[in-house]
C-alpha positions as CSV (number, residue, x, y, z in Angstrom):
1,X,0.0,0.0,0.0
2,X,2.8,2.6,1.0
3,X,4.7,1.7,-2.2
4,X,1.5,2.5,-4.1
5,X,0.8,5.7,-2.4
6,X,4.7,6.6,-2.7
7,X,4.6,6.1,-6.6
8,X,1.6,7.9,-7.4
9,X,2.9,10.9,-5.3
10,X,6.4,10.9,-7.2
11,X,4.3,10.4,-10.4
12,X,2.0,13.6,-9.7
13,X,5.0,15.5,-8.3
14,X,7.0,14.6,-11.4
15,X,4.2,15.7,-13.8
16,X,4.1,19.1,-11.9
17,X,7.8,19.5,-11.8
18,X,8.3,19.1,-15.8
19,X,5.1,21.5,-16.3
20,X,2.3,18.7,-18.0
21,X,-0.7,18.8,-16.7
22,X,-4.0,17.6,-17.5
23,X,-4.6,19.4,-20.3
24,X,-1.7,18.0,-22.1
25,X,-2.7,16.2,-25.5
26,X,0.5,13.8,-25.4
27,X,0.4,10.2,-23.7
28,X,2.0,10.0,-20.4
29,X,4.0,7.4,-19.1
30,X,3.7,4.8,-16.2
31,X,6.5,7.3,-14.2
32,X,4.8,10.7,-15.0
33,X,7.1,11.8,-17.9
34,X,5.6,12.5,-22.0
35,X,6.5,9.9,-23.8
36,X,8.5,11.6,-27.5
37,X,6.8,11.9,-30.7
38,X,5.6,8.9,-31.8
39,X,4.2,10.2,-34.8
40,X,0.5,9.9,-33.4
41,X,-1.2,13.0,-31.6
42,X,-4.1,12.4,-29.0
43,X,-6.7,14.7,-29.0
44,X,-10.0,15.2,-27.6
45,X,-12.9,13.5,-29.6
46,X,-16.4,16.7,-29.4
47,X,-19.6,15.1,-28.7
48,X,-21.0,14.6,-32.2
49,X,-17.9,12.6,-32.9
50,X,-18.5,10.3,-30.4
51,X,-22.2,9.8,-31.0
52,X,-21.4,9.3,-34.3
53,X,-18.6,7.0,-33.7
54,X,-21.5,5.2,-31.5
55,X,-23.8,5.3,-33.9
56,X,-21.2,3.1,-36.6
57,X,-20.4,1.0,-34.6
58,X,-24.3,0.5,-33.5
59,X,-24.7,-0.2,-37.3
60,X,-21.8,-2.6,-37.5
61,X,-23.3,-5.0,-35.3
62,X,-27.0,-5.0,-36.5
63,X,-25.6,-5.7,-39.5
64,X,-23.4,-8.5,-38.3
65,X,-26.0,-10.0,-36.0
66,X,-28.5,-9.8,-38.9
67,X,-25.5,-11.6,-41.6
68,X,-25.2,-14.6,-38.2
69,X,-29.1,-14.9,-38.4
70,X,-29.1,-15.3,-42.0
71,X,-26.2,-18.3,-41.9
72,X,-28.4,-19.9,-38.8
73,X,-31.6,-19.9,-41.3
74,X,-29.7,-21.3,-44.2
75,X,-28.0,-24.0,-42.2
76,X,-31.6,-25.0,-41.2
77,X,-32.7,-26.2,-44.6
C-alpha cells in the first residue's frame, strides 16, 4: 500500500515538476514523464464525434448480427 501511495505521489510531483498537466494532448507514461513523438497525436474527440462514432459501430453490429441470423436460417434447410 505505501509503495503504491509513494509512486503515485512521485508520479504527480514529477508531472508538476516538468510543467504537463491535465490538459496535455501527449500520452504520459507509467513514471509521469511525456512519452517523444511517436508520430501519433491524442486529441479530444467533441460530442457529435463520439455519437457518431456510437452510432457506426451500432450499425456494425446489427448488420453482423443480422449476416449470423441469416447463416443460422440457411444451415436450417
Amino acid at each position: 500500500m505505501k509503495i503504491t501511495t509513494l509512486a503515485l505521489t512521485a508520479s504527480v510531483l514529477g508531472s508538476l515538476a516538468l510543467g504537463t498537466g491535465a490538459a496535455s494532448a501527449a500520452p504520459m507514461g507509467p513514471n509521469g514523464l511525456q512519452a517523444g513523438p511517436a508520430g501519433i497525436t491524442q486529441v479530444r474527440m467533441t460530442h457529435s464525434e463520439r455519437m457518431m462514432m456510437k452510432k457506426r459501430m451500432m450499425h456494425k453490429k446489427m448488420m453482423k448480427r443480422r449476416m449470423m441470423k441469416r447463416k443460422m436460417m440457411m444451415n436450417r434447410m
